[in-house]
Rosetta silent file (secondary structure, phi, psi, omega in degrees, C-alpha in Angstrom):
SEQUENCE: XXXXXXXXXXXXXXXXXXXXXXXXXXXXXXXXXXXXXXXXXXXXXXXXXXXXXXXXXXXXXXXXXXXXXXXXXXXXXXXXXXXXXXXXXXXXXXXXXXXXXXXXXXXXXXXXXXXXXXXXXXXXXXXXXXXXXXXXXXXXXXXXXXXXXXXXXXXXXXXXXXXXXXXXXXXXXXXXXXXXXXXXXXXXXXXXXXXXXXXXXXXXXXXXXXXXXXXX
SCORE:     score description
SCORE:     0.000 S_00000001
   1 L     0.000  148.665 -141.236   65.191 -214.807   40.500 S_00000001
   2 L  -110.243  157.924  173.351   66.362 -210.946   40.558 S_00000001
   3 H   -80.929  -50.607  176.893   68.006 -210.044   43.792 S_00000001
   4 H   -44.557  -48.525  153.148   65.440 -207.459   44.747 S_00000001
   5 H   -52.236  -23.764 -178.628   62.655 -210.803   44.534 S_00000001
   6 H   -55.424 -112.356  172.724   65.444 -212.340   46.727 S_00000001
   7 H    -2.596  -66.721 -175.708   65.679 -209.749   49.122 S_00000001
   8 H   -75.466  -29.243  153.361   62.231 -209.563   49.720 S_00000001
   9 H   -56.902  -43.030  160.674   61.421 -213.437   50.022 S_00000001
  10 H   -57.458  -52.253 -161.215   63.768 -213.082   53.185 S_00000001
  11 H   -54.300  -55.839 -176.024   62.719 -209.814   54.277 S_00000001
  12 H   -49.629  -31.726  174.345   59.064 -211.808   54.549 S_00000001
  13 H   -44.585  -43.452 -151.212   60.755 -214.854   56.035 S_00000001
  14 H   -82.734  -50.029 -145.046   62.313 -212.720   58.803 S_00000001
  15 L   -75.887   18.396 -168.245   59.457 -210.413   59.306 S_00000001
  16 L  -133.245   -5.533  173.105   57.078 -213.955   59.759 S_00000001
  17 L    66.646   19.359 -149.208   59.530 -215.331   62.210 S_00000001
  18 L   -87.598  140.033 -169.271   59.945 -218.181   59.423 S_00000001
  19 L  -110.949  -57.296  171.508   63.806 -218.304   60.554 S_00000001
  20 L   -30.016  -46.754 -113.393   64.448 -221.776   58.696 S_00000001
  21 L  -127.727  -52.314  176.954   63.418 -220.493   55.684 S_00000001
  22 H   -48.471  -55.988  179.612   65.244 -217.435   55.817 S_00000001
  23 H   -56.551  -28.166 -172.450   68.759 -219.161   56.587 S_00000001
  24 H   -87.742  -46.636  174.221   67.915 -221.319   53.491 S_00000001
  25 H   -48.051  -72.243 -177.923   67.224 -218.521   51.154 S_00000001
  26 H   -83.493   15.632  164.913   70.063 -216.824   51.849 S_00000001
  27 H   -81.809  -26.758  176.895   72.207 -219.206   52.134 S_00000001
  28 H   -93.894  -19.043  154.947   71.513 -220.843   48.638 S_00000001
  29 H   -65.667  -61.283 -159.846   71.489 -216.873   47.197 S_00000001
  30 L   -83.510  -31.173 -172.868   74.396 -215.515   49.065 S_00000001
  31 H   -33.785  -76.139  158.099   76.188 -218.864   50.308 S_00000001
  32 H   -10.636  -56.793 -159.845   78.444 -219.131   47.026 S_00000001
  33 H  -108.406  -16.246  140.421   79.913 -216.013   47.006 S_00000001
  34 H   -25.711  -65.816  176.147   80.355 -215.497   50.951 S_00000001
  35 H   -49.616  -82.219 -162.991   82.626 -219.049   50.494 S_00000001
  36 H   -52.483  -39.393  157.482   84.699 -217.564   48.058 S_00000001
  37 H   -36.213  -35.380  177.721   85.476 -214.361   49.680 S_00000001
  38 H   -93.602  -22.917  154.310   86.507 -215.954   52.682 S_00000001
  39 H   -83.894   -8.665  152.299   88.552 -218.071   50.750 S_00000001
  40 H   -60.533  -64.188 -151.048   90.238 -215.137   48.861 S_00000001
  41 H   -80.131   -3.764  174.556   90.732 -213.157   51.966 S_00000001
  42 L  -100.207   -9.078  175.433   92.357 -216.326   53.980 S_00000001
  43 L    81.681   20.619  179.428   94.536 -217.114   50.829 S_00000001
  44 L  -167.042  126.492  167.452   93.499 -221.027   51.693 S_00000001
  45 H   -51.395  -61.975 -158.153   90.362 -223.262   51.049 S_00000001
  46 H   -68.673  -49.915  179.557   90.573 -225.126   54.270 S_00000001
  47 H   -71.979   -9.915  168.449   90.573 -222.004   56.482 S_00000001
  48 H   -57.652  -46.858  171.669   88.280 -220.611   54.156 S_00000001
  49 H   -79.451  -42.899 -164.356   85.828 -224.017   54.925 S_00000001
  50 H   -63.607  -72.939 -179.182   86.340 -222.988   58.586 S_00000001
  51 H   -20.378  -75.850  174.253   85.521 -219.673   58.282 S_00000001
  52 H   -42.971  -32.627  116.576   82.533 -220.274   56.282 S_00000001
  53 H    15.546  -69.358 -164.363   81.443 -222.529   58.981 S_00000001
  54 H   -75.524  -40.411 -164.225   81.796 -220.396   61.592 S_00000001
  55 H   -73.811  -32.998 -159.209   79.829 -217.569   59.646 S_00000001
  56 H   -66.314  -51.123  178.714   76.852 -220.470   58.929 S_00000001
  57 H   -61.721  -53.669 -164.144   76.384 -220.726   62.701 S_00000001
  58 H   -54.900  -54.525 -173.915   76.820 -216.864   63.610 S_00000001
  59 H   -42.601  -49.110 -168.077   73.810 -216.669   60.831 S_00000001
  60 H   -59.784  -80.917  159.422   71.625 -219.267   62.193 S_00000001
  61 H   -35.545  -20.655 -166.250   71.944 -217.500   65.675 S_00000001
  62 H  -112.516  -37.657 -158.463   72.112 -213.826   64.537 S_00000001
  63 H   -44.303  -70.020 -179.038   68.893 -214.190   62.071 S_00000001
  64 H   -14.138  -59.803  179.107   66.179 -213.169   65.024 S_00000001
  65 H   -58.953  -11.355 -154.270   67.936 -210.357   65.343 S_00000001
  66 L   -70.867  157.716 -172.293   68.311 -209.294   62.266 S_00000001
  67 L  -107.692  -21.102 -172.056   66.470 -205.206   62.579 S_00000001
  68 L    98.107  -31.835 -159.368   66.092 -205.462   58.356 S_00000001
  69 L   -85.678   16.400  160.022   67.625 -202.031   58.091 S_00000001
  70 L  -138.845 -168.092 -172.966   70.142 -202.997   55.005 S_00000001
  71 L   -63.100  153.078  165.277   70.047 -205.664   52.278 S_00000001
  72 H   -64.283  -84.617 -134.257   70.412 -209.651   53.886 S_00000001
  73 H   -40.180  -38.464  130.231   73.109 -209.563   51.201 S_00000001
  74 H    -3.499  -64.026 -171.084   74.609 -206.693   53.116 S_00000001
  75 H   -94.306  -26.704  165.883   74.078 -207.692   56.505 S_00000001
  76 H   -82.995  -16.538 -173.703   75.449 -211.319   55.797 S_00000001
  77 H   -65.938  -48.490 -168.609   78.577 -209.612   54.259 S_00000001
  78 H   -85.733  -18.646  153.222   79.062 -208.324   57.578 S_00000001
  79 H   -29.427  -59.560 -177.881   78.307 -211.646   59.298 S_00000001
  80 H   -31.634  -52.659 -166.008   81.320 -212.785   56.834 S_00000001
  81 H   -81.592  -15.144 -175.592   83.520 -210.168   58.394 S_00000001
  82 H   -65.491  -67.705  177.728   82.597 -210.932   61.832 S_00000001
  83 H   -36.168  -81.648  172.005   83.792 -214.176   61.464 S_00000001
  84 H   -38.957  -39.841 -167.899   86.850 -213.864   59.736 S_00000001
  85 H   -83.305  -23.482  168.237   88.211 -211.174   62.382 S_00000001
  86 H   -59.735  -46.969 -173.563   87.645 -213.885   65.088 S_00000001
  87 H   -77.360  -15.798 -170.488   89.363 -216.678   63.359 S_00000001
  88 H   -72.687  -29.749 -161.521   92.039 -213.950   62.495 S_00000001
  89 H   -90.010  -17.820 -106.047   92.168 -213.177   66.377 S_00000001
  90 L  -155.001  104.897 -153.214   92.556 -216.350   67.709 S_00000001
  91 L   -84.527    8.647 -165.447   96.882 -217.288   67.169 S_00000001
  92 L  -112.598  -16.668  179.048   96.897 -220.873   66.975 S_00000001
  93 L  -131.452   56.129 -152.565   94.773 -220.965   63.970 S_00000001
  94 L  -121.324  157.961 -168.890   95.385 -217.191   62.432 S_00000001
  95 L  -107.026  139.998 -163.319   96.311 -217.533   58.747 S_00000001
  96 L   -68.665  134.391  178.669  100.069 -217.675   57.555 S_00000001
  97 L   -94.710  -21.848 -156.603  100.168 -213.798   55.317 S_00000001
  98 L   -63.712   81.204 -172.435  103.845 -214.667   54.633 S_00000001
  99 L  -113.034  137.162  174.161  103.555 -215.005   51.112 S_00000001
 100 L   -60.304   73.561 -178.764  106.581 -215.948   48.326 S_00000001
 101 L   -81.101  -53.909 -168.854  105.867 -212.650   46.602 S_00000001
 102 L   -84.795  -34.536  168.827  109.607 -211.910   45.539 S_00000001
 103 H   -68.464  -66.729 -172.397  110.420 -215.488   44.503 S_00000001
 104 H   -52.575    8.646  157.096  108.190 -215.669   42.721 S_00000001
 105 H   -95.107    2.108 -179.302  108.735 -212.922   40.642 S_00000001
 106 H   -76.932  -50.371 -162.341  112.181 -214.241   40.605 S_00000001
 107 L   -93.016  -12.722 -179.089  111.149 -217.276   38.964 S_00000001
 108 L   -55.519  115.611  173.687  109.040 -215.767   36.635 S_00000001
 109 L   -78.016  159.597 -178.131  110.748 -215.939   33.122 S_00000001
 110 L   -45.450  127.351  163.920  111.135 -213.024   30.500 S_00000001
 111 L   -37.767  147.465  164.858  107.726 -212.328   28.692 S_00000001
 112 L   -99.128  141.254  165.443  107.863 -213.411   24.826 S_00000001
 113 L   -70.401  127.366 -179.925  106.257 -211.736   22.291 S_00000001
 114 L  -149.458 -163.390 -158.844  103.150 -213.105   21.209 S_00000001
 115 L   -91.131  -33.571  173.444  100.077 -212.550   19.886 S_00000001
 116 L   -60.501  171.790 -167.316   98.206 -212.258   22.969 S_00000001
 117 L  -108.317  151.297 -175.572   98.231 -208.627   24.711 S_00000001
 118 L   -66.340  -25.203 -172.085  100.634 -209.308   27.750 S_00000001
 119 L  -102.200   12.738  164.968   97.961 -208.874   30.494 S_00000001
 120 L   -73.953  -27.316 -163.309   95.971 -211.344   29.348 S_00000001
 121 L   -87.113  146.811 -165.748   98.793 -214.116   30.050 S_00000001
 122 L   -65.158   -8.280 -165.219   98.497 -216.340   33.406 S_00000001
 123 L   -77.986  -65.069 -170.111  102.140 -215.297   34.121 S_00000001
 124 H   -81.547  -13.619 -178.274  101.344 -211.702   34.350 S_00000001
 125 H   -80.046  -33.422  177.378   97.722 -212.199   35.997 S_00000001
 126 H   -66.529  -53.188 -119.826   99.739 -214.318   39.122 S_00000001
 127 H   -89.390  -71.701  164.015  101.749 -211.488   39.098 S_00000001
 128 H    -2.687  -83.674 -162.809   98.618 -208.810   39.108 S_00000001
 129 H   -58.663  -54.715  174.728   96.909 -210.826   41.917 S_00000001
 130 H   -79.379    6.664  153.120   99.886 -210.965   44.341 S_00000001
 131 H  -105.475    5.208  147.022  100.519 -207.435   44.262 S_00000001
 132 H   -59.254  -52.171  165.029   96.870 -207.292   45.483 S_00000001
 133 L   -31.139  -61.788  169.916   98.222 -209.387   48.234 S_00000001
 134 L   -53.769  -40.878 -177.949  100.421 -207.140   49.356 S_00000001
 135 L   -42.499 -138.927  179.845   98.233 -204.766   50.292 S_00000001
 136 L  -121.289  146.063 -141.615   96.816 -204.320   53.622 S_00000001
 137 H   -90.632  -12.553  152.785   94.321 -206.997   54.617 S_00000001
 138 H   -95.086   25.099  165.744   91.489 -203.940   54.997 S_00000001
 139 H  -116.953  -21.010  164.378   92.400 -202.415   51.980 S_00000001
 140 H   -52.675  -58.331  165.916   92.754 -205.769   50.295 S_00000001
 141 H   -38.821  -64.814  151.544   89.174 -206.204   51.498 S_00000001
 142 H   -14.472  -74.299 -155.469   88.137 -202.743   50.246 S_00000001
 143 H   -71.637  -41.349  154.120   89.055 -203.396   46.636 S_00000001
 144 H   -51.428  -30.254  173.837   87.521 -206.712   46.380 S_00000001
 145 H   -45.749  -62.437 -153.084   84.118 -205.612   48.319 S_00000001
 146 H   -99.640  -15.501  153.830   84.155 -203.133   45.628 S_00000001
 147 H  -101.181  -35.807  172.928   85.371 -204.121   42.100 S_00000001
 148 H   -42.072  -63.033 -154.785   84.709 -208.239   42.980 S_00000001
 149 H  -109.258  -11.947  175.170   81.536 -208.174   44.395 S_00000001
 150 L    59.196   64.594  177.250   80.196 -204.478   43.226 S_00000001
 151 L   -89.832  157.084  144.198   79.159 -203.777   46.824 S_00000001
 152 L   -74.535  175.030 -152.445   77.928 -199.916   47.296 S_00000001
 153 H   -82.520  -21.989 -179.355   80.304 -197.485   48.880 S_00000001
 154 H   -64.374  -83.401 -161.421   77.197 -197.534   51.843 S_00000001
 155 H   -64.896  -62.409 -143.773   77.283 -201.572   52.109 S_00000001
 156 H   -63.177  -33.442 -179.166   81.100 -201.405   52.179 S_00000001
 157 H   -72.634  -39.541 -178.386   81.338 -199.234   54.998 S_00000001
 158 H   -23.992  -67.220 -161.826   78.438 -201.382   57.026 S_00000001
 159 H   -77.219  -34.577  160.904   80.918 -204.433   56.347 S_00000001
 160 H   -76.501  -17.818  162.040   84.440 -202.861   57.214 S_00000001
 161 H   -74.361  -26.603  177.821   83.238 -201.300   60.264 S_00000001
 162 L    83.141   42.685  164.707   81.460 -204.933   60.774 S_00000001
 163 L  -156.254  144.530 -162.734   78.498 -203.680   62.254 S_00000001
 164 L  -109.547   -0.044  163.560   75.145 -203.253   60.169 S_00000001
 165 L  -107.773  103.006  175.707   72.596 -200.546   62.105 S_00000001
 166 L  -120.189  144.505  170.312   74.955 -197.642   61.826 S_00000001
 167 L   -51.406  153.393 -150.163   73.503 -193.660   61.585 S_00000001
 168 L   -85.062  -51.748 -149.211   72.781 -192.319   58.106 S_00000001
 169 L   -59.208  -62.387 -117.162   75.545 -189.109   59.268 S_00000001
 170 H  -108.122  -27.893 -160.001   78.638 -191.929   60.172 S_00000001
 171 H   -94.923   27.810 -173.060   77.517 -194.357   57.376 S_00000001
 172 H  -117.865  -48.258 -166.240   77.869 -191.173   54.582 S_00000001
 173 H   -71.538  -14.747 -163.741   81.193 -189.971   56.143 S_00000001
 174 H   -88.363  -41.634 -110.780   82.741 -193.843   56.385 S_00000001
 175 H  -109.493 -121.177  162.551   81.344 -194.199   52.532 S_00000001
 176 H    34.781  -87.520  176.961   82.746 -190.921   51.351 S_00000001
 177 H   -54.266  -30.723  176.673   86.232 -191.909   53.021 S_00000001
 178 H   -73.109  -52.084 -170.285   86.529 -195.305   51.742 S_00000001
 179 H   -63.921  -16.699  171.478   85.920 -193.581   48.023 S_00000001
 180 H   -65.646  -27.534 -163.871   88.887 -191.742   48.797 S_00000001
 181 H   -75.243  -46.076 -174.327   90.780 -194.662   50.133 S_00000001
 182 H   -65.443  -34.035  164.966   89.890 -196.539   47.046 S_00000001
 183 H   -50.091  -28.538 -154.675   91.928 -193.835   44.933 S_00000001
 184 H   -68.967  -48.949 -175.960   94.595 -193.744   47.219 S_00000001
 185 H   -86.936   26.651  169.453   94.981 -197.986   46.753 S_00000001
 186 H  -109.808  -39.916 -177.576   94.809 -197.926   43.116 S_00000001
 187 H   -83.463  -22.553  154.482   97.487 -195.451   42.349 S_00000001
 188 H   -28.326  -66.019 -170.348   99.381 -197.996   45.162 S_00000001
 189 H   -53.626  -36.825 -159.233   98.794 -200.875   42.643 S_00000001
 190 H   -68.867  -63.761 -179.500   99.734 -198.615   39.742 S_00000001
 191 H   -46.246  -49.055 -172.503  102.931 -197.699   41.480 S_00000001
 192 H   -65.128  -64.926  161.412  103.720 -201.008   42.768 S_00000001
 193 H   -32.729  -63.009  171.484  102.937 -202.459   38.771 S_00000001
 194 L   -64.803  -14.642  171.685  105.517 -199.785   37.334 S_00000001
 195 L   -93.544  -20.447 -174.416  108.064 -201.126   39.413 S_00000001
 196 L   -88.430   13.112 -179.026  107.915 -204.597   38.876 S_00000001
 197 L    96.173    1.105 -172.024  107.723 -204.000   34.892 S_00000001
 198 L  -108.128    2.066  176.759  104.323 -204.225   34.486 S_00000001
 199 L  -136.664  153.565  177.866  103.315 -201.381   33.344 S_00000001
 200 L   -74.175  154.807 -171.045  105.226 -198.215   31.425 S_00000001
 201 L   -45.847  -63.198  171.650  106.213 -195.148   34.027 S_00000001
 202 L   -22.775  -47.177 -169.796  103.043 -193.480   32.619 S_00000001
 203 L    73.847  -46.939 -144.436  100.632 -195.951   33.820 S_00000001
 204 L   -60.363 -173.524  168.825   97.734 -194.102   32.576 S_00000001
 205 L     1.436   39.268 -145.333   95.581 -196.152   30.362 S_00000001
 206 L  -105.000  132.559  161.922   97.299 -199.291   30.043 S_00000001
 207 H   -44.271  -38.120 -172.181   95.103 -202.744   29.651 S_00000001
 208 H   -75.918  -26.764 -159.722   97.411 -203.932   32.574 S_00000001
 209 H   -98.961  -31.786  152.179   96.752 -200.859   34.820 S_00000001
 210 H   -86.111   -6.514  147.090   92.912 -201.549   34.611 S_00000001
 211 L   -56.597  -21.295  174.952   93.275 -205.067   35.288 S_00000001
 212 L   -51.572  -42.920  173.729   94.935 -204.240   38.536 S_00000001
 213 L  -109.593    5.584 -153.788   91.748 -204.054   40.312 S_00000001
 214 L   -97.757    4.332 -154.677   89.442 -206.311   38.339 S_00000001
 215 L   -98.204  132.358 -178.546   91.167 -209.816   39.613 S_00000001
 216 L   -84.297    0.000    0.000   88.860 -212.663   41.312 S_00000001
């Protein structure tokens, strides 16, 4: 089924009070890729399982409400984020960020020449992915929203402000600023990439340097 048939089997669900129905649709459309996001952005399947969890109830409970005025897939995205900033708030279960960035580039051995193009190899793709890591966990967020899941610049802002009836003026000016932001954390990566060897000081059009944002 096309997402736009999707969409609109819920929108009828909602706008029919069928609530049940709704929660099932999008949960078997959207469910999948909701889990995995939150298990990207906690770095850990079990808090990930929590998360998701957490998000299943705020849905079940939030659905009445829903006003309709973006995409479900939209408007559960920001459910997602809802979630996640709770379990993030909350210090006894907040998720360790601490990550073994530098050994493990430590441990990493010298590349070989081979046949394969270098950024193709699982060596250099760990490497790729954990200087995504580093970034800042709402600019981490950013880049996945938006090369991962191929959100619009419109849905993205909805879901990093976390709130989904926002004014046409404030959602154009967040959307707008985020495409800037997204230049700003790509020549980060790029920078970050040239130091650690992974790319030549140029950067520019390097297989490795467009892989930088494209990583699940």
């Amino acid at each position: 089924m096309r997402r736009e048939e999707i969409e609109e089997q819920i929108r009828q669900c909602c706008i029919v009070g069928d609530y049940r129905a709704a929660a099932t649709a999008i949960l078997q459309a959207y469910g999948p890729e909701i889990s995995s996001l939150l298990c990207a952005r906690l770095h850990s399947d079990a808090n990930g399982s929590e998360v998701f969890g957490m998000f299943c109830e705020d849905l079940w409970r939030a659905l009445p409400a829903f006003e309709l005025r973006c995409s479900s897939r939209t408007w559960v995205y920001v459910l997602a984020r809802h979630a996640e900033l709770r379990f993030r708030s909350e210090p006894q279960r907040r998720p360790d960020r601490n990550l073994p960035f530098v050994g493990e580039l430590d441990e990493v051995p010298a590349r070989r020449r081979t046949s394969t193009s270098p950024y193709r190899q699982t060596q250099v793709r760990e490497r790729l992915r954990a200087l995504r890591q580093r970034l800042h966990e709402q600019d981490e967020l950013l880049l996945l929203l938006r090369v991962d899941r191929a959100l619009s610049w419109r849905e993205i802002a909805r879901v990093l402000l976390a709130e989904a009836n926002i004014e046409d003026a404030l959602l154009e000016r967040e959307a707008a600023r985020l495409r800037q932001r997204f230049q700003v954390i790509k020549q980060k990566l790029r920078h970050w990439a040239e130091q650690e060897g992974l790319l030549p000081r140029s950067g520019a059009g390097s297989p490795v340097s467009a892989s930088l944002v494209s990583l699940e």
